[in-house]
C-alpha positions as CSV (number, residue, x, y, z in Angstrom):
1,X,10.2,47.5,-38.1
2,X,12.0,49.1,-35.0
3,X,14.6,47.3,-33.0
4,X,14.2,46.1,-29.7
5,X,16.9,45.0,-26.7
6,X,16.0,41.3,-27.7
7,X,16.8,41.7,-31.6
8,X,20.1,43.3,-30.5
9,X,21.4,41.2,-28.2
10,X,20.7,38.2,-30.9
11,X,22.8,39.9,-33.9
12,X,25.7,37.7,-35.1
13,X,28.2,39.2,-37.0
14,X,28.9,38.0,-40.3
15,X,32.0,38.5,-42.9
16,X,31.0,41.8,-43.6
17,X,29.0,44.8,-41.9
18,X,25.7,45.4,-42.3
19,X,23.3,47.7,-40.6
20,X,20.1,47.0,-39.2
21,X,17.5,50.0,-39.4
22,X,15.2,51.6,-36.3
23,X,13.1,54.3,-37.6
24,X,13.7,57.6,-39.0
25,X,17.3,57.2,-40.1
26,X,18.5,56.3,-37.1
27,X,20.3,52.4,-37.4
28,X,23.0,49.8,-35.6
29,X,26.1,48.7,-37.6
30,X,27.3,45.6,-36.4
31,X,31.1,44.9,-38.2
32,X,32.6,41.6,-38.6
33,X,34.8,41.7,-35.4
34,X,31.3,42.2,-33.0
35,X,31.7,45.7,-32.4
36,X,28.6,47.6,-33.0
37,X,27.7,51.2,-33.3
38,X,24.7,53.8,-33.9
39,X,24.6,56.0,-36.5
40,X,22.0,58.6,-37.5
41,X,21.3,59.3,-41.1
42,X,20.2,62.2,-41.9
43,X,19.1,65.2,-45.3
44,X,20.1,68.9,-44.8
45,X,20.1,71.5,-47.4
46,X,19.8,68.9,-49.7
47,X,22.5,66.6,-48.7
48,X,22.7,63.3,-47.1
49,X,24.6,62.8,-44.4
50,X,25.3,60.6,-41.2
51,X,26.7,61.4,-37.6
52,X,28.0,58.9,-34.7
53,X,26.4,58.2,-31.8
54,X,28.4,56.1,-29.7
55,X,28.6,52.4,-29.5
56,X,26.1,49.5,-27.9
57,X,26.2,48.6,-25.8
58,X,27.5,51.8,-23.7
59,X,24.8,53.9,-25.9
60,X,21.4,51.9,-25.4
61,X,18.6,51.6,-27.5
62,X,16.8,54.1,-25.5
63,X,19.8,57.0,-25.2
64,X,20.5,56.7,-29.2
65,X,17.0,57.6,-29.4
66,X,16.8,60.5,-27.4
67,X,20.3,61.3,-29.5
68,X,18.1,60.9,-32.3
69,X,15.5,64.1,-31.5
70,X,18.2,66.0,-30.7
71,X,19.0,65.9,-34.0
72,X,16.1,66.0,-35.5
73,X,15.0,69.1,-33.3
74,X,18.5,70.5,-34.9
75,X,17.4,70.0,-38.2
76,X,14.3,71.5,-37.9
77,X,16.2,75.1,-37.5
78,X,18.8,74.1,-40.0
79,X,21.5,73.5,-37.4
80,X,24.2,70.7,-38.9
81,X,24.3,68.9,-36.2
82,X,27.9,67.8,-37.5
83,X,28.9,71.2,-37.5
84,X,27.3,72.0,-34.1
85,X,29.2,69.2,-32.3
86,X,32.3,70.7,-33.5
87,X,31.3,73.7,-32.4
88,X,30.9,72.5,-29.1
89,X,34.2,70.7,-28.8
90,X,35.6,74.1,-29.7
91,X,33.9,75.6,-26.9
92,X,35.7,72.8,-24.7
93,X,39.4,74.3,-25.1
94,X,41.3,74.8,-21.6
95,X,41.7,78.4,-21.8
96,X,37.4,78.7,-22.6
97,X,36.8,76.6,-19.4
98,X,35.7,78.7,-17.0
99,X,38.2,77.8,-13.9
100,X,41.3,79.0,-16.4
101,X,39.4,82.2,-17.4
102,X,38.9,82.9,-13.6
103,X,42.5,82.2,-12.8
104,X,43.6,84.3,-16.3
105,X,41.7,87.3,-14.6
106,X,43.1,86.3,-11.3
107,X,46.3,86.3,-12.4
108,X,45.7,89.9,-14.5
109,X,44.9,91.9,-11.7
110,X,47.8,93.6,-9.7
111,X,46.6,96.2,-7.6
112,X,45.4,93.6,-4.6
113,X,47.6,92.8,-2.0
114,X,48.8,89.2,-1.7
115,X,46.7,88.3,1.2
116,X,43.5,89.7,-0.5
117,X,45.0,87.9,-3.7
118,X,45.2,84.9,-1.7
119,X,41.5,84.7,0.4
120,X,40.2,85.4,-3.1
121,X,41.8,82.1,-5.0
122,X,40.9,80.6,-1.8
123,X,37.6,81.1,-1.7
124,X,37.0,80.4,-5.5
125,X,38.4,77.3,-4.7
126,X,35.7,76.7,-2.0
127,X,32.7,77.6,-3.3
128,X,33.0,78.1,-7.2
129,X,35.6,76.1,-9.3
130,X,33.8,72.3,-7.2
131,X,30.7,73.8,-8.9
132,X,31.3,75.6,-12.7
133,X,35.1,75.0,-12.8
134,X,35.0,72.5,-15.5
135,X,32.2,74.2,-18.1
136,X,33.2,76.4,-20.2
137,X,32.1,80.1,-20.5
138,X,29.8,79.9,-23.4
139,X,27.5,77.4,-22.4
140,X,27.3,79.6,-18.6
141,X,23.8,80.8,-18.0
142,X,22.1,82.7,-15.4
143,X,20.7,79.8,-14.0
144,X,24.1,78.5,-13.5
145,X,25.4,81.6,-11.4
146,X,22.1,81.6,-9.3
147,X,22.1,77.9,-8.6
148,X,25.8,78.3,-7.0
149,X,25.1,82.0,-5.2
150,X,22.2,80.0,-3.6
151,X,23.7,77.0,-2.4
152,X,26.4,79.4,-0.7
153,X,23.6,81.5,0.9
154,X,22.3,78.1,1.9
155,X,25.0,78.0,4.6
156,X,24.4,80.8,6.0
157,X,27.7,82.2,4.1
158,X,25.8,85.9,3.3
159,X,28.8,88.3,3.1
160,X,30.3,85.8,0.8
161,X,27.4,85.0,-1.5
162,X,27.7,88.8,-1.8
163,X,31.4,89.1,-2.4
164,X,30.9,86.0,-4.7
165,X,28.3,87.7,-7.1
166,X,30.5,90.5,-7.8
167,X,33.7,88.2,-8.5
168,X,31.4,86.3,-11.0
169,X,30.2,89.2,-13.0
170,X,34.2,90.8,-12.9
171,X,35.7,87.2,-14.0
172,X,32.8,86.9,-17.2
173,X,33.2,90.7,-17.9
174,X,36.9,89.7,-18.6
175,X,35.5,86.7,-20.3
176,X,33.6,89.2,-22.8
177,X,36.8,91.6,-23.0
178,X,38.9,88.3,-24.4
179,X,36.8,87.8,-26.9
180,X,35.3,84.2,-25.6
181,X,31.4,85.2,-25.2
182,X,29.8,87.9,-26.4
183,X,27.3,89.4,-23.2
184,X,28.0,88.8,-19.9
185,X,25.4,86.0,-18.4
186,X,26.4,86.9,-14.4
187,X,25.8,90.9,-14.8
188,X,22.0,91.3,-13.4
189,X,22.4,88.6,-10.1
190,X,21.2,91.8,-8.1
191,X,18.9,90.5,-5.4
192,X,19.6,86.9,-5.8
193,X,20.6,86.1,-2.5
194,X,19.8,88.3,1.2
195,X,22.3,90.8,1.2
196,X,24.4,91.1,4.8
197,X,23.5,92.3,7.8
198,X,25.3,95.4,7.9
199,X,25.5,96.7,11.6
200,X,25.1,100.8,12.2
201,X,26.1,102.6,15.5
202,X,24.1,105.4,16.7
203,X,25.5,108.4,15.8
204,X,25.9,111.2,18.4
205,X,23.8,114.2,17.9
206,X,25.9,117.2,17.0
207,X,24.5,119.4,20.4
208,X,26.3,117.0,22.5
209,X,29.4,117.5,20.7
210,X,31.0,120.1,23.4
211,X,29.8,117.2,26.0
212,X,32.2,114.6,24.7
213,X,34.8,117.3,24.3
214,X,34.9,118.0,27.6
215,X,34.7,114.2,29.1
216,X,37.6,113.8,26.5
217,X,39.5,116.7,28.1
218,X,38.9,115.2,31.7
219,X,39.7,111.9,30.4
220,X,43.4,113.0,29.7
221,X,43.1,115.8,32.9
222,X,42.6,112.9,35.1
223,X,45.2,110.5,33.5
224,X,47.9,112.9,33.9
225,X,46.6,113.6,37.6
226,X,46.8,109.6,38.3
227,X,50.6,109.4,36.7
228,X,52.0,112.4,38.7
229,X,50.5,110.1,41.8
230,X,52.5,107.6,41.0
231,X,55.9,107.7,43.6
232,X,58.4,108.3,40.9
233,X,56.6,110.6,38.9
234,X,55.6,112.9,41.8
235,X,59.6,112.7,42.6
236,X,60.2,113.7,39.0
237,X,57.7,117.0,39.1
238,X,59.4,117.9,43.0
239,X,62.6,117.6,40.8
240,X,61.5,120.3,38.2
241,X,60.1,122.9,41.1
């Protein structure tokens, strides 16, 4: 029969553990100091085997359920779910997290000047590390990169967003050159977000060319002209006749 809040909440431990069962391998143990904690049973390649779930009353009924098709989704492609969650902590290693492998490719390129060095980390600090810092590169999609280019174009921010897309595709490039992923999930943002508006001056056509040659030419006749008519200038030139 499968548990309920009501049947939990009136457990009373007794000298030794014992577990009480929900349905499909999933169950409580309840040891003799109170303490009590899910656990999902579970067959894979022939083998029984069990994995944690976290303890009740932090992980309700409900949420060591949902835990519980997880797993069983897992086992229907012959994941381990052992070895998976180990596989994820892996993943979880400061120098996979995303804000250290932007900062390692920060740091690796030396051909910007400090102040373009410095607006960059500045502006990572703005507008990406609040948002992806923290995840690490493996489990970073293209919805992930979209989701933040947006919200920045939400502002009204349009060169950045732009300036933004590149610096993610450079940093997860890097990410593949290290050896942490294996394709690079922020190469193809192309027309995600409305490129700038780029301003463009009319050019002059080239028959008018020998026309602003010659204003040019009076432009510097008639400055000279207006410094000789200045007192001590014309004094100078009287000087030299």
């Amino acid at each position: 029969m499968s548990l309920t809040d009501a049947k939990i909440r009136t457990l009373k431990p007794s000298d030794k553990p014992f577990k009480v069962s929900d349905s499909h391998g999933l169950y409580l143990l309840v040891k003799p100091g109170g303490s009590r904690h899910w656990y999902l049973k579970y067959r894979i390649n022939g083998k029984e085997s069990r994995i944690a779930l976290g303890a009740y009353p932090a992980v309700s009924l409900s949420d060591a359920r949902q835990q519980r098709e997880g797993v069983r989704k897992m086992l229907a492609l012959n994941i381990n779910p052992v070895q998976q969650r180990a596989a994820e902590r892996g993943s979880r290693t400061p120098d996979k997290v995303f804000k250290n492998v932007a900062l390692a490719w920060h740091k690796s390129n030396r051909k910007w000047s400090q102040n373009t060095a410095d607006r960059l980390l500045a502006s990572m600090n703005n507008h990406i590390f609040p948002v992806i810092g923290n995840l690490p590169v493996s489990e970073l999609k293209p919805r992930h990169f979209i989701d933040l280019l947006k919200r920045i174009e939400e502002k009204g921010l349009l060169e950045v967003a732009s300036r933004t897309r590149q610096h993610l595709s450079n940093i997860m490039r890097h990410a593949v050159h290290q050896g942490l992923i294996d394709t690079n999930p922020a190469a193809n943002l192309g027309g995600v977000t409305t490129p700038p508006v780029r301003r463009h001056y009319p050019a002059l056509p080239l028959e008018r060319l020998p026309e602003l040659l010659e204003r040019i030419e009076a432009y510097h006749q008639g400055r000279e002209l207006t410094r000789f008519g200045r007192p001590a200038d014309a004094a100078c030139v009287h000087s030299l006749q």
